[in-house]
C-alpha positions as a printed NumPy array, in Angstrom:
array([[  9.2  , -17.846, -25.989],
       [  9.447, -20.882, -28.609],
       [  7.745, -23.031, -26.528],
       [  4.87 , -20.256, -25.757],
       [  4.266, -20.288, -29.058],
       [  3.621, -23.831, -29.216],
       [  1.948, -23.966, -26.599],
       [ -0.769, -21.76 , -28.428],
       [ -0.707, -23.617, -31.686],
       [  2.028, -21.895, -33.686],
       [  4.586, -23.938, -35.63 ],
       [  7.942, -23.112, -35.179],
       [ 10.911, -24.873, -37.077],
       [ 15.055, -24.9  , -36.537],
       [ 17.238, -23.825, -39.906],
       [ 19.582, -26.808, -40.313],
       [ 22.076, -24.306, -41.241],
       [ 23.464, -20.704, -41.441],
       [ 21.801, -18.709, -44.153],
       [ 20.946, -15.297, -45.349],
       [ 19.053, -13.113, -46.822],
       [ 18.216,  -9.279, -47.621],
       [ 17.336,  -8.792, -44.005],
       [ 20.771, -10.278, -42.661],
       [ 22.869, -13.332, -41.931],
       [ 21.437, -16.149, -39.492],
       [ 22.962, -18.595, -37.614],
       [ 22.162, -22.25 , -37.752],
       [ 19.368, -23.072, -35.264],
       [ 18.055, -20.061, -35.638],
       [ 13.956, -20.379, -35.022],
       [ 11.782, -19.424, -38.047],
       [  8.217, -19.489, -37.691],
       [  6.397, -19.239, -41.077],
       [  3.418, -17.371, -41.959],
       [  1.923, -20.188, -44.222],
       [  0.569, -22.059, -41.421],
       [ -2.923, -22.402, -40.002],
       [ -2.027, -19.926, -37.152],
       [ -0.693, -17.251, -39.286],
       [ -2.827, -14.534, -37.941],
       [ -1.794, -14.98 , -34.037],
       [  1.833, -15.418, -35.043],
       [  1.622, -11.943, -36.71 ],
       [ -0.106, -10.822, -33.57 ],
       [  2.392, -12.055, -30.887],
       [  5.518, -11.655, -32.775],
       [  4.961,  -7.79 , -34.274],
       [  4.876,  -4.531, -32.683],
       [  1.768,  -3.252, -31.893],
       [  1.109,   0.233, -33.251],
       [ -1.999,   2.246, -31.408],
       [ -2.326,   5.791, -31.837],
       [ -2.708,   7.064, -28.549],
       [ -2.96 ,  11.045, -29.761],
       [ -5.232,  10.727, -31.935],
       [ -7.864,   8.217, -31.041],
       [-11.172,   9.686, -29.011],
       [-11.257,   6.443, -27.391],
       [ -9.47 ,   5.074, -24.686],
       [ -8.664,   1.265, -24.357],
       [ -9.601,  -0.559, -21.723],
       [ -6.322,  -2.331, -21.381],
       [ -2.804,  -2.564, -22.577],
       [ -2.304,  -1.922, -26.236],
       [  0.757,  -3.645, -26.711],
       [  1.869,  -7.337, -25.895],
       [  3.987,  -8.527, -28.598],
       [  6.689, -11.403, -27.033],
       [  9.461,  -9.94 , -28.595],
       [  9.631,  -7.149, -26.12 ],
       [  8.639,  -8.597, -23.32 ],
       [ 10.004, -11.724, -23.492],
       [ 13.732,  -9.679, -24.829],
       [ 14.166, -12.028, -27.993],
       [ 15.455, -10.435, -31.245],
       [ 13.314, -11.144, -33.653],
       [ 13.605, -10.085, -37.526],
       [ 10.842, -10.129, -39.979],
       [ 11.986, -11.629, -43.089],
       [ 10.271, -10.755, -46.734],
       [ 12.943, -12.048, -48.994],
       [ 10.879, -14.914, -50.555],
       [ 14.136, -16.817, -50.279],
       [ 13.776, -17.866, -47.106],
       [ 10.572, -20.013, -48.045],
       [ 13.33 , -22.105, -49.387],
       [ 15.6  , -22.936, -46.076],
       [ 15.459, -26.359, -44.551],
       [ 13.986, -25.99 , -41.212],
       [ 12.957, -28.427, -39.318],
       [  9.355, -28.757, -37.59 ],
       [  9.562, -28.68 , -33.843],
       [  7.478, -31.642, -32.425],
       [  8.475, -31.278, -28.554],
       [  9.4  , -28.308, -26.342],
       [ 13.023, -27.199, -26.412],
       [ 15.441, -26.609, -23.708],
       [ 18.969, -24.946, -23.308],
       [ 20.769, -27.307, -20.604],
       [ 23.83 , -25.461, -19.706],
       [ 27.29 , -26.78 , -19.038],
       [ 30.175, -26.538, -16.374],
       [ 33.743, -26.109, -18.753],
       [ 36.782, -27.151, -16.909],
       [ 37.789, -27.985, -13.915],
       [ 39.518, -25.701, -11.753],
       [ 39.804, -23.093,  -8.442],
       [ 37.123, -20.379,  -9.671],
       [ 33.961, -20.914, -11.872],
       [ 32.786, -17.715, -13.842],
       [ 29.225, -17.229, -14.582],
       [ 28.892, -14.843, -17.029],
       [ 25.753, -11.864, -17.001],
       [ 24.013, -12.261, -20.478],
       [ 20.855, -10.693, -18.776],
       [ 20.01 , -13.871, -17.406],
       [ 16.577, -14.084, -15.668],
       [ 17.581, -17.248, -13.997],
       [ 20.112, -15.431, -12.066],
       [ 17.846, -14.819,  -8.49 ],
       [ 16.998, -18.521,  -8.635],
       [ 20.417, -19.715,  -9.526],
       [ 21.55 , -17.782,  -6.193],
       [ 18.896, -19.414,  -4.145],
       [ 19.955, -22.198,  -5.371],
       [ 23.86 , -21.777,  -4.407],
       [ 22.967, -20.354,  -0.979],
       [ 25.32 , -22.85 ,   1.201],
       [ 28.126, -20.823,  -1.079],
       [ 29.796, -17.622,  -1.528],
       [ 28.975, -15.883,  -4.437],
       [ 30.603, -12.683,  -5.736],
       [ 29.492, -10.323,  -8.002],
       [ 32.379,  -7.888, -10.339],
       [ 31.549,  -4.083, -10.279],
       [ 33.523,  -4.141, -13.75 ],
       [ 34.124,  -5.963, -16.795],
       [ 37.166,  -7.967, -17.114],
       [ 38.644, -10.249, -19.938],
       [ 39.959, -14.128, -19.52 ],
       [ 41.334, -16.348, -22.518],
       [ 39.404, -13.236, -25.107],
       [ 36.241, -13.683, -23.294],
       [ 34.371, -10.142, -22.109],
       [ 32.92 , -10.826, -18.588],
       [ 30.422,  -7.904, -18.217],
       [ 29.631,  -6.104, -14.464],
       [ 27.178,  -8.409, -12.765],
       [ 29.22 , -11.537, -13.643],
       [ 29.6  , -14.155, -11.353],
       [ 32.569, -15.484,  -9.69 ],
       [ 32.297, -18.336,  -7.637],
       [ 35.931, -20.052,  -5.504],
       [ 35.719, -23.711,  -5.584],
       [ 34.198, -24.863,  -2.065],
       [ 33.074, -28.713,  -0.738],
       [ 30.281, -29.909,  -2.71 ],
       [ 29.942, -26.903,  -5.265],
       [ 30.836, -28.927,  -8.392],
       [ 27.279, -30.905,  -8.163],
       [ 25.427, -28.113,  -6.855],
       [ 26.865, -26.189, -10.048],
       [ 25.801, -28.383, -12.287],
       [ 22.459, -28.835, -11.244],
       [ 21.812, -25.522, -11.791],
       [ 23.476, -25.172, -14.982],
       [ 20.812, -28.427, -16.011],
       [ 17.924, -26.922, -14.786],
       [ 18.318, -23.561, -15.262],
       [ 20.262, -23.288, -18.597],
       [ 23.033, -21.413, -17.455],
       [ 26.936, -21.644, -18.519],
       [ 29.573, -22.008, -16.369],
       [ 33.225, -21.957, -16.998],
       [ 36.143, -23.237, -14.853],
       [ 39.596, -20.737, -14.839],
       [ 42.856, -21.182, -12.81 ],
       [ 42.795, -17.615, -10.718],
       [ 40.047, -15.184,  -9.788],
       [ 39.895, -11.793, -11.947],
       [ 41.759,  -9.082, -10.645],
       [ 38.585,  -6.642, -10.779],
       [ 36.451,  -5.199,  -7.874],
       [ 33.894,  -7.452,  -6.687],
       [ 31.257,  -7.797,  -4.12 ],
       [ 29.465, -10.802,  -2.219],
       [ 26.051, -11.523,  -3.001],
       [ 24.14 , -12.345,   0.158],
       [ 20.452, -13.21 ,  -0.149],
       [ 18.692, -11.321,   1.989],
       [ 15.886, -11.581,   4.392],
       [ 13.075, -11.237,   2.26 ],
       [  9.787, -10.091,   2.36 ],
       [  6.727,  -9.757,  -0.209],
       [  4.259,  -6.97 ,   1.572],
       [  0.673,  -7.614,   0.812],
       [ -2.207,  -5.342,   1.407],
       [ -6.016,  -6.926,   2.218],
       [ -7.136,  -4.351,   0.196],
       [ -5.662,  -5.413,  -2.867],
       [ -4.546,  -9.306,  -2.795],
       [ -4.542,  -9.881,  -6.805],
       [ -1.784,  -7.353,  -7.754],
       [  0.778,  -9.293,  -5.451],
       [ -0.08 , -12.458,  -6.72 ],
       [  1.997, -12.253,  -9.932],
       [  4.716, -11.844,  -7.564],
       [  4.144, -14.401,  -5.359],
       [  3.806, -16.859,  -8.296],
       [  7.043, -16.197,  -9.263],
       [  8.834, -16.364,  -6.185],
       [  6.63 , -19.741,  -5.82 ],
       [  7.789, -21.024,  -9.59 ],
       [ 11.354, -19.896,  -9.102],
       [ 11.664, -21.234,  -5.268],
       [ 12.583, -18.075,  -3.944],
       [ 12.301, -18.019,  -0.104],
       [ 10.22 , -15.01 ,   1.125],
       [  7.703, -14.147,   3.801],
       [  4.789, -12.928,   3.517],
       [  2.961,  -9.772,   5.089],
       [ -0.008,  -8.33 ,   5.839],
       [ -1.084,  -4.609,   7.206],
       [ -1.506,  -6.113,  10.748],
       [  2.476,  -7.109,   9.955],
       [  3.026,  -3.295,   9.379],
       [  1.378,  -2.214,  12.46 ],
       [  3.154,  -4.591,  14.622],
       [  6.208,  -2.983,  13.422],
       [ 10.041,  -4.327,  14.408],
       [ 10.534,  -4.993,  10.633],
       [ 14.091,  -3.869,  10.917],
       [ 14.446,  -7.082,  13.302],
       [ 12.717,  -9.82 ,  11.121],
       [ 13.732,  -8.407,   7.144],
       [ 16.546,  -6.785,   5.722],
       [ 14.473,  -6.682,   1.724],
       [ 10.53 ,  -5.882,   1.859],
       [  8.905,  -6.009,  -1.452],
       [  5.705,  -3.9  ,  -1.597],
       [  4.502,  -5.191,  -5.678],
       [  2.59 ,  -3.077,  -7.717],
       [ -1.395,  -2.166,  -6.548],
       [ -3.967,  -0.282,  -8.381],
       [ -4.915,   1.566,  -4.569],
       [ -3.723,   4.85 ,  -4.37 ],
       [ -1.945,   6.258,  -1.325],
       [ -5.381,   6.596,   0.444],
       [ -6.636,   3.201,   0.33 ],
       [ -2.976,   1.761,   1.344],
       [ -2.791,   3.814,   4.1  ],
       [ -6.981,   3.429,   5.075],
       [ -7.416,  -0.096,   3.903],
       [-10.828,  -1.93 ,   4.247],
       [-13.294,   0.246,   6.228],
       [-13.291,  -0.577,   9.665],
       [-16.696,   0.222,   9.765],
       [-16.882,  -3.808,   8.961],
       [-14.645,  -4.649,  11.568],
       [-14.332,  -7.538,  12.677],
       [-13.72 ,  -9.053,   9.061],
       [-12.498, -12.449,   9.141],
       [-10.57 , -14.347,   6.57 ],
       [ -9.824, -17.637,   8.284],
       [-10.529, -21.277,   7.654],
       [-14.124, -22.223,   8.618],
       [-15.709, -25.799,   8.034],
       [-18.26 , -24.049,   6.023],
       [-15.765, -22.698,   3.928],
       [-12.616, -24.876,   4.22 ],
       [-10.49 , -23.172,   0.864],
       [ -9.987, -19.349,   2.884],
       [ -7.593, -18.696,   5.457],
       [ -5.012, -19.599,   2.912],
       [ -1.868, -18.206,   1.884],
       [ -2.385, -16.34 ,   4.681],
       [ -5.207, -15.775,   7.729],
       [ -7.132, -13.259,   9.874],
       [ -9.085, -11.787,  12.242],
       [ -9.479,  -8.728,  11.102],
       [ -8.51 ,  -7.757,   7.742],
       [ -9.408,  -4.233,   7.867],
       [ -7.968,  -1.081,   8.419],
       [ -5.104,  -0.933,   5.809],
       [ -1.154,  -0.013,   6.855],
       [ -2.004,   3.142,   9.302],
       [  0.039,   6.415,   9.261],
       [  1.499,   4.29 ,  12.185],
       [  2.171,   1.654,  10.421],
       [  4.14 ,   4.029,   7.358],
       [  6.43 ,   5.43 ,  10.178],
       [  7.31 ,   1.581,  10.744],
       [  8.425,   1.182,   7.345],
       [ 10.299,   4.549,   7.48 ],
       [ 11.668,   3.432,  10.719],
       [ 12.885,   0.185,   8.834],
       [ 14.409,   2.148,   5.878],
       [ 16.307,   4.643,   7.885],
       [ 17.466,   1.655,  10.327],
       [ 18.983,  -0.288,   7.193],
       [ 16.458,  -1.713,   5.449],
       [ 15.829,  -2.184,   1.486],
       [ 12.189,  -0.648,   0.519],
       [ 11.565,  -1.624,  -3.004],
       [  8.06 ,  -0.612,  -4.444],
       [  6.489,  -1.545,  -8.126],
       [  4.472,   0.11 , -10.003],
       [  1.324,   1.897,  -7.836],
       [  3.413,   1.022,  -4.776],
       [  5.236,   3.691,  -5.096],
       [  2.894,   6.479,  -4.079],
       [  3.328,   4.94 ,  -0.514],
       [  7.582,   6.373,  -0.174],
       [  7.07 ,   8.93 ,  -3.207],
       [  3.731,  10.488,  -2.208],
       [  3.455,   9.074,   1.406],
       [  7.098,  10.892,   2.343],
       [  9.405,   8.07 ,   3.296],
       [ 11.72 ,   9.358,   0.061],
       [ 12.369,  12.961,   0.715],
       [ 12.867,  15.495,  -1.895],
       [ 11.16 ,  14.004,  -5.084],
       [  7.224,  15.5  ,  -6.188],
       [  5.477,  14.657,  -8.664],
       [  5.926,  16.377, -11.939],
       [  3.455,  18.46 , -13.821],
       [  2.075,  16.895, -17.222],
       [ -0.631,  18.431, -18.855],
       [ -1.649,  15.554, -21.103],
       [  0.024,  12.534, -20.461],
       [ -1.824,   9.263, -21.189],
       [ -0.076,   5.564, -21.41 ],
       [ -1.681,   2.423, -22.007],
       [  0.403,  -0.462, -21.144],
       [  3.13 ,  -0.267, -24.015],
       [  6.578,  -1.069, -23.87 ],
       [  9.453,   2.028, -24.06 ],
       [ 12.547,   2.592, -24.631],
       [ 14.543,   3.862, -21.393],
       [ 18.165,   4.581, -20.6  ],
       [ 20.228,   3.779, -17.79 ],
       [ 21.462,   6.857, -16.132],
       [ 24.057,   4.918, -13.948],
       [ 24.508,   2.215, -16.481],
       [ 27.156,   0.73 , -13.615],
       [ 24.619,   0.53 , -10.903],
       [ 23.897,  -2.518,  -9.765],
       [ 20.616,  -2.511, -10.687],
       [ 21.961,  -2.286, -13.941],
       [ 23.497,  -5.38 , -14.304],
       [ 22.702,  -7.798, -17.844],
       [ 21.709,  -4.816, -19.298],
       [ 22.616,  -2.818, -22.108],
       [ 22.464,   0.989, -21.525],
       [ 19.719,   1.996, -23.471],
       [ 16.73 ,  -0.78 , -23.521],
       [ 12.989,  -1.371, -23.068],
       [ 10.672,  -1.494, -20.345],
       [  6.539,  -1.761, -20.027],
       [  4.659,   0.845, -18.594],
       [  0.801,   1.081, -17.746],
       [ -0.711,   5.153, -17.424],
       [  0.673,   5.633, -13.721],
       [  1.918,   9.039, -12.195],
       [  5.3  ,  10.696, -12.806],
       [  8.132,  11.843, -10.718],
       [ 10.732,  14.711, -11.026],
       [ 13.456,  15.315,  -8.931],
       [ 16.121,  18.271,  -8.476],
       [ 19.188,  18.653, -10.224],
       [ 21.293,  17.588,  -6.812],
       [ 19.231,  14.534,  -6.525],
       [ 19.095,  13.622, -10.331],
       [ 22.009,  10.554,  -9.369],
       [ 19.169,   8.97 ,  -7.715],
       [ 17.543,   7.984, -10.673],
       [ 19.026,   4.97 , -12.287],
       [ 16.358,   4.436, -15.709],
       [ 14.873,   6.672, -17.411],
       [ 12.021,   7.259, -19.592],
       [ 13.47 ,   7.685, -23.362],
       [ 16.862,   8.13 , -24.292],
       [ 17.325,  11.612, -24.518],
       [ 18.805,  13.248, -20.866],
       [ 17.19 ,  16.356, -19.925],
       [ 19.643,  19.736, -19.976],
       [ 17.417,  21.609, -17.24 ],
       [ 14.564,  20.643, -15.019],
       [ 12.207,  23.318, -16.445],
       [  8.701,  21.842, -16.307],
       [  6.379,  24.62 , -17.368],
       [  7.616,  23.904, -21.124],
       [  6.017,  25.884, -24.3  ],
       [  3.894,  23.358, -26.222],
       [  6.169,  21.648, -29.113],
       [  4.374,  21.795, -32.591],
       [  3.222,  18.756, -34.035],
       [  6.191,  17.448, -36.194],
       [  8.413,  17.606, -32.905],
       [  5.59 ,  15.581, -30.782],
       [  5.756,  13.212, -33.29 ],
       [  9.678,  12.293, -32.87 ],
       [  9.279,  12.029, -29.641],
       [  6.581,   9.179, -29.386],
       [  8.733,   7.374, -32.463],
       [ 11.553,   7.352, -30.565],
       [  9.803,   6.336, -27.035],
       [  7.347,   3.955, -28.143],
       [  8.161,   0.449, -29.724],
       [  5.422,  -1.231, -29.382],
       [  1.722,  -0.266, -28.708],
       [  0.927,   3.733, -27.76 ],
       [  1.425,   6.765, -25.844],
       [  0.236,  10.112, -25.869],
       [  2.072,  13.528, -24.627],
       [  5.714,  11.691, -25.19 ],
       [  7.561,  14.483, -24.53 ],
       [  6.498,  15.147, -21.032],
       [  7.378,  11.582, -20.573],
       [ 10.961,  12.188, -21.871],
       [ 13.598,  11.939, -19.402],
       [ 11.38 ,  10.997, -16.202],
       [ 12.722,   8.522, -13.447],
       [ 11.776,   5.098, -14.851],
       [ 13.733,   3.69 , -11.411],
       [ 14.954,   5.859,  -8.773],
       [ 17.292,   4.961,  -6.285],
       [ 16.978,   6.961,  -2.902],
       [ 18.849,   7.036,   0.506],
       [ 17.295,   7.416,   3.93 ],
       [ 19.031,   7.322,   6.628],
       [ 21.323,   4.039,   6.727],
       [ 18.926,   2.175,   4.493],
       [ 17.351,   2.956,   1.078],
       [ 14.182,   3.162,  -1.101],
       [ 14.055,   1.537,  -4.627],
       [ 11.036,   2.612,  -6.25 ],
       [  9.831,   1.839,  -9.699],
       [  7.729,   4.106, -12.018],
       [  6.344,   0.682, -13.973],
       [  5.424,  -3.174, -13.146],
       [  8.032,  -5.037, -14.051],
       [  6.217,  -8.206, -12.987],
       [  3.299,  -6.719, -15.046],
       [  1.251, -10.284, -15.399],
       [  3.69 , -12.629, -15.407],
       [  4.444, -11.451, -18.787],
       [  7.414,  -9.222, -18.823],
       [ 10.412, -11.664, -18.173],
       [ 12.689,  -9.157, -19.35 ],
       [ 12.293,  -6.716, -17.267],
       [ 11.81 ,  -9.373, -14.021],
       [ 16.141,  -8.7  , -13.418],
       [ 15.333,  -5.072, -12.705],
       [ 14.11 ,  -6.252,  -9.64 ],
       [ 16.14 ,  -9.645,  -9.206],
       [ 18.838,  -6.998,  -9.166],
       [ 18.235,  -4.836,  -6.378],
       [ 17.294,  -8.297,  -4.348],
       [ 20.756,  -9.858,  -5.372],
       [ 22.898,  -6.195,  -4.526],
       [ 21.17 ,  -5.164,  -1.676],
       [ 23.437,  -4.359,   0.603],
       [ 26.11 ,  -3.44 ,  -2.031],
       [ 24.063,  -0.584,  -3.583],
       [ 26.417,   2.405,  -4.029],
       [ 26.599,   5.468,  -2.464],
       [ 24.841,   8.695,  -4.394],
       [ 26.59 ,  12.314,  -4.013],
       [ 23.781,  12.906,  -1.387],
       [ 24.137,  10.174,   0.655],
       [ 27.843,  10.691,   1.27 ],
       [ 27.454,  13.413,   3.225],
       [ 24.151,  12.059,   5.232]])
């Protein structure tokens, strides 16, 4: 985040040493960015919550009302008005900055500890010649806490140089110890992944793609005629389907085939098309066929995971049985980041996070499910968890709808927060021998929300180790 902001103009300096003031105690090397600078302004702008009243304003905004780094990016970040602090010695940054992370000791096991980590998919792709587990609790070694989701790794040929390459690169500690925890744990094995695609709708993916690109993460990419072909069980054992602004209609429909044949290949007239990916006929979207294929895949063993709009295909399409969509009378959300809670805090999906946090959310539908079903959802919308599943509530009077958006919204807007309250944010759903992750947001919303990218780098890492839910023991 420091070096975004310098990257945009915005001095940032390093206090020389540990100070404080009315607003706390700060470490040395702690980052202060001062507001007597010529980019004051957009400092102000990228570094404090947005506030938009949502309720109240006739007018809606065309686009997200909140985008301040702190919450997105998941840096603390404390706005200081004790005039004292004009007086620490900081030092003006005059080149990036990087955390290069170390390998301590020298031993049989290497712990990686889960900080919330986004580094942690590409660290794994990175280690892929190796085994890899994962603890499913926390454990303690010479009075350090070692969180679920930490890392522990058995000394193997050639892992001490592949270790620290990614601890260099990739900023991430590791630390030698003599024995392995005594603590559940699980292998991670990267799966066989791939990023569905519609021809419909090729921008939405693309923030997905570029990270997977950036990060080196090895995936394959489909298309509807992919879908149609079916035997997806056989080729992938992960398919991504990232967020899309079609609805169920125009995933399933696709391009009219009225145009059919439409091309996209590489001509000499136009040399630059044709690429990531070509056709012959880009029309005619996934099919009702082509759904039963990926149903077929999920119930054969296969990981669905959908973002964002991609979820009306399993929610609305019926690959997830036995969740609706709720009734909300006047719900409206501009792209604004919430706070959400962790049903299962020691799911999987879970992991680096604490059990109440934030996630960014664009005005999509909501979900409901029944009481029996309510351990498939993993994150929730707000903190407070619902006592019944009554929908057809009495309006709350205006005081009460008030403490409801304070306490949901940190940054930017939201209107009719109490209908929000308590809606799957994440749901986790069995079908058959495989499952179907599907997410009520974007976590890859734009490249821009980095800290909620491990929601997803999650389910990717602990695919095959999700745990059971109450309903799918008895499938």
């Amino acid at each position: 985040m420091v070096n975004l902001l310098r990257s945009h103009g915005i001095e940032v300096r390093r206090c020389r040493d540990a100070f404080e003031v009315k607003e706390g105690r700060f470490a040395a090397g702690t980052y202060l960015v001062r507001l007597d600078q010529p980019y004051r302004s957009y400092a102000h702008d990228l570094l404090i919550a947005q506030k938009f009243p949502a309720d109240k304003t006739p007018h809606k905004p065309y686009d997200d009302v909140g985008w301040a780094l702190p919450f997105t990016q998941g840096v603390e970040v404390t706005a200081i008005e004790d005039v004292t602090v004009r007086d620490i010695e900081a030092d003006l940054l005059t080149e990036d900055v990087a955390h290069p992370g170390t390998v301590a000791g020298d031993s049989g096991f290497y712990l990686i500890k889960d900080t919330g980590q986004e580094a942690l998919l590409a660290a794994r792709v990175r280690l892929a010649d190796f085994d890899v587990e994962a603890v499913e609790k926390s454990f303690s070694i010479d009075k350090t806490e070692y969180p679920a989701g930490s890392w522990v790794i058995a000394d193997q040929p050639g892992l001490r140089p592949a270790l620290e390459g990614v601890a260099d690169s990739l900023g991430i500690d590791v630390v030698a110890v003599l024995s392995a925890p005594d603590v559940s744990r699980h292998r991670l094995d990267l799966p066989r992944l791939a990023l569905l695609q519609t021809w419909s709708d090729t921008q939405s993916a693309g923030w997905l793609r570029m990270v997977f690109d950036d990060e080196e993460v090895p995936y394959t990419l489909i298309m509807d005629e992919d879908i149609r072909a079916g035997g997806l069980t056989n080729r992938f054992d992960v398919i991504v389907f990232p967020n899309t602004d079609d609805g169920l209609k125009s995933i399933i429909n696709g391009i009219d085939p009225t145009y059919s044949p439409l091309t996209y290949t590489r001509t000499e007239e136009y040399p630059t098309l044709g690429f990531p990916t070509s056709s012959e006929d880009i029309t005619g979207g996934l099919t009702w066929q082509g759904v039963q294929h990926i149903e077929d895949f999920v119930r054969g063993g296969g990981v669905l995971m959908t973002l964002g709009g991609a979820s009306e295909l399993p929610l609305d399409g019926g690959i997830a049985k036995d969740v609706r969509r709720a009734r909300v009378k006047n719900v409206y959300t501009p792209g604004s980041e919430l706070q959400v809670r962790f049903r299962r805090p020691d799911h999987p999906i879970a992991y680096g996070y604490p059990e109440i946090t934030s996630a960014f959310r664009e005005n999509r539908p909501l979900y409901r499910v029944r009481h029996a079903d309510e351990g498939r959802i993993i994150l929730q919308w707000g903190t407070k968890i619902p006592t019944d599943d009554k929908e057809d509530k009495s309006d709350d009077d205006a005081n009460e709808a008030e403490r409801a958006t304070k306490s949901l919204v940190l940054c930017g807007g939201i209107k009719g927060a109490d209908e929000i309250m308590g809606k799957p944010a994440i749901l986790d759903i069995p079908s058959g021998k495989g499952r179907v992750v599907a997410y009520d947001f974007d976590p890859i919303h734009r490249y821009l929300t980095l800290s909620d990218f491990r929601l997803v780098w999650n389910t990717i890492l602990n695919w095959n180790d999700l745990p059971p839910t109450p309903e799918s023991r008895n499938e």
